[in-house]
C-alpha positions as CSV (number, residue, x, y, z in Angstrom):
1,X,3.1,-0.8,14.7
2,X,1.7,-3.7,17.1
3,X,2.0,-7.5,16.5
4,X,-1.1,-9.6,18.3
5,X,-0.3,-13.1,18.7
6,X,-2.9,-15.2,18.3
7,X,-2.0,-17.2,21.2
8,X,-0.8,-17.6,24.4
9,X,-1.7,-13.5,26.2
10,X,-3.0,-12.3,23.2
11,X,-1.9,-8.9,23.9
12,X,-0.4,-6.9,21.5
13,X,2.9,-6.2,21.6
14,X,5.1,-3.1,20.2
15,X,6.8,-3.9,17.0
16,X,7.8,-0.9,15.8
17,X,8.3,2.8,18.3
18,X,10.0,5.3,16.6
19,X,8.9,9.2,16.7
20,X,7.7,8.4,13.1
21,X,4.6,7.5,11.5
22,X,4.6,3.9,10.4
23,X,1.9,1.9,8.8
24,X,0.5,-0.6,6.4
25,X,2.8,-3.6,7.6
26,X,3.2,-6.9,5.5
27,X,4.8,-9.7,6.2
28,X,6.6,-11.4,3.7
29,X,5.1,-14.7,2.3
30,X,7.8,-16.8,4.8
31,X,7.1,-14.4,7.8
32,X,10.5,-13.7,8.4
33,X,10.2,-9.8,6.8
34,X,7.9,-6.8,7.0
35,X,7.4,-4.0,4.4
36,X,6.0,-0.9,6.1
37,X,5.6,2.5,5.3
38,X,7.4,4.8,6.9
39,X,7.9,8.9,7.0
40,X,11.7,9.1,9.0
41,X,12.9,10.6,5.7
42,X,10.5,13.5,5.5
43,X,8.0,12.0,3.0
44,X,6.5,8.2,3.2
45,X,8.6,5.6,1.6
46,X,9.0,1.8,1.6
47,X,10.9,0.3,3.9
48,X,11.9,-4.1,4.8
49,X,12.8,-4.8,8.4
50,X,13.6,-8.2,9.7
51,X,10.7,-10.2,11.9
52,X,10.8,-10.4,14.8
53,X,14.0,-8.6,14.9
54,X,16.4,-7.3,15.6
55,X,17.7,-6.2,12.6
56,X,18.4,-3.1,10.0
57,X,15.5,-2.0,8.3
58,X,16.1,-1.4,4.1
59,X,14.8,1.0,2.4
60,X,13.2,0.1,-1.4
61,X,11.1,2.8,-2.6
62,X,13.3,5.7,-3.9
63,X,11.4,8.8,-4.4
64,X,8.2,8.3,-1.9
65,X,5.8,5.5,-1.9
66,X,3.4,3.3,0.1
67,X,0.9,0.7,0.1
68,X,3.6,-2.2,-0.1
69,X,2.7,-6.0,-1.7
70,X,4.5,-9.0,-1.9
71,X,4.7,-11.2,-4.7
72,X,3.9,-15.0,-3.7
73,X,7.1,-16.1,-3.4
74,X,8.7,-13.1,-2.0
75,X,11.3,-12.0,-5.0
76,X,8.6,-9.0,-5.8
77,X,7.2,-6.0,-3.4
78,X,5.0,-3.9,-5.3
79,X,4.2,0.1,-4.3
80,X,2.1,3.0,-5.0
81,X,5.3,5.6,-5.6
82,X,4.5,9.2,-5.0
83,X,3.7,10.0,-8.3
84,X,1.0,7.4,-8.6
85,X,3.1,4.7,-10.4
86,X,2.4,1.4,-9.6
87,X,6.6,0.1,-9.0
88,X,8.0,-2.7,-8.5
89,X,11.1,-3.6,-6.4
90,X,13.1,-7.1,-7.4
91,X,14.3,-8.0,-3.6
92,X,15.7,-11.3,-2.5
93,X,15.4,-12.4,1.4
94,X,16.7,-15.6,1.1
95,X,19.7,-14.8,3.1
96,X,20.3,-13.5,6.2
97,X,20.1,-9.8,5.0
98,X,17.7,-8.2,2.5
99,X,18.9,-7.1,-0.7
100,X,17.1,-4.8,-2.7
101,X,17.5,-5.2,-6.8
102,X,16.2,-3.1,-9.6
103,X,12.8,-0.7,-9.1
104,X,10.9,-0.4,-12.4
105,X,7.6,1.7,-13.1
106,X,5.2,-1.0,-13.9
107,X,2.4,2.1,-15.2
108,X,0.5,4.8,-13.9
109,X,-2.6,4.6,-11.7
110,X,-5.5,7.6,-10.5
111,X,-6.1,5.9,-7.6
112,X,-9.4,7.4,-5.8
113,X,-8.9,7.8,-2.2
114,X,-10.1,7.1,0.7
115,X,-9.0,3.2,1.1
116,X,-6.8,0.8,-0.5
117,X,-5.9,1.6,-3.8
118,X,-4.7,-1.7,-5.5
119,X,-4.4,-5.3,-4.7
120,X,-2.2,-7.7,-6.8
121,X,-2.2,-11.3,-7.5
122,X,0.0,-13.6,-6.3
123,X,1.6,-14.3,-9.4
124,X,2.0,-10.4,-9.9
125,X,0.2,-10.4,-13.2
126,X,-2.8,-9.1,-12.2
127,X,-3.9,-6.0,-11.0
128,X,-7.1,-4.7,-9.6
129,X,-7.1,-1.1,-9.2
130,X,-9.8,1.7,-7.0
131,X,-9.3,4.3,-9.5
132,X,-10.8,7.4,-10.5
133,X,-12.4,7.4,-14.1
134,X,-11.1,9.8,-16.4
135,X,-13.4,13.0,-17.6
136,X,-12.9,14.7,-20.6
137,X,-12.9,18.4,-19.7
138,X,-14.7,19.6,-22.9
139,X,-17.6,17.3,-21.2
140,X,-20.5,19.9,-20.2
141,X,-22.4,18.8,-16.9
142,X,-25.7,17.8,-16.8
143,X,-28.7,20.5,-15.1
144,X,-29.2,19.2,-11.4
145,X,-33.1,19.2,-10.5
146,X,-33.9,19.1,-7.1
147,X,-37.4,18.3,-5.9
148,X,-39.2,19.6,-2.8
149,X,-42.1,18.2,-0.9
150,X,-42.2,15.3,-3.3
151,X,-44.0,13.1,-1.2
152,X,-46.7,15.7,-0.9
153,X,-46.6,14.9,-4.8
154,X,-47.5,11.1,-4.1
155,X,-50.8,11.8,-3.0
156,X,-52.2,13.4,-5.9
C-alpha cells in the first residue's frame, strides 16, 4: 500500500511492504489509524496500524474478513467476515495504542461480486448493500428466443 501526498513531490510513497497482499486502506475519521486487509495469516483478515507509523499493527477480524468501514467518530469498524456477515468491531483509538472490544454479527449479506459490496453511514445505522437477489429454486426459467437477421426483418 502507497500514500500520495497531495502536496509538496506528490509522489507516492510506500506505506506498507510486506511479502503479503494488503489492500482496501481506510483511515480512521482523525487520520491517525488505517484498517487494511491483509492475508499474513493465510486467509484475508482486518487489521489497524498506526499512521504514519511506526507502530504495531492489531488485528480485529477473527475468522477472515475484509472491506473495513469506520464509524464517524471512530469507536466502530465495520467488515464483510468470511462467511458474508456484515461484523462489527467496538475499537477505541483514543490513546496511544488501539484497543479492540467486542466483534458482533450485525446479519448476513449475498453480496454480488465484482466491486464494493457495502457502504455504511456515518452514524452506522444504515446500510446499503450490492447484493445478489434471492431465486427460489422451484422457479422454472423462461424459453430464450434468439433472433437472426432481424434487421433484414425491418425492411419488410
Amino acid at each position: 500500500m502507497f500514500i500520495l501526498p497531495l502536496s509538496g513531490h506528490r509522489k507516492p510513497i510506500p506505506f506498507l511492504q510486506t511479502p503479503f497482499n494488503e489492500g482496501g486502506g481506510r483511515f480512521s475519521p482523525d487520520g491517525r489509524w488505517v484498517a487494511y486487509t491483509s492475508n499474513e495469516s493465510g486467509r484475508n483478515e482486518v487489521y489497524v496500524t498506526p499512521f504514519p507509523g511506526p507502530g504495531a499493527k492489531l488485528r480485529v477480524s477473527t475468522t477472515g474478513g475484509g472491506w473495513s468501514r469506520w464509524r464517524r467518530d471512530g469507536a466502530e469498524i465495520f467488515y464483510l467476515a468470511a462467511d458474508n456477515k456484515l461484523m462489527a468491531a467496538a475499537v477505541n483509538g483514543n490513546g496511544s495504542i488501539f484497543e479492540v472490544g467486542t466483534v458482533k454479527p450485525l446479519f448476513e449479506t449475498r453480496p454480488a461480486q465484482p466491486g464494493l459490496p457495502y457502504d455504511v453511514s456515518s452514524d452506522g445505522q444504515r446500510f446499503l448493500i450490492n447484493t445478489l437477489p434471492e431465486v427460489p429454486e422451484q422457479v422454472a426459467s423462461e424459453p430464450i428466443t434468439v433472433v437472426l437477421n432481424w434487421i433484414a426483418g425491418l425492411n419488410k
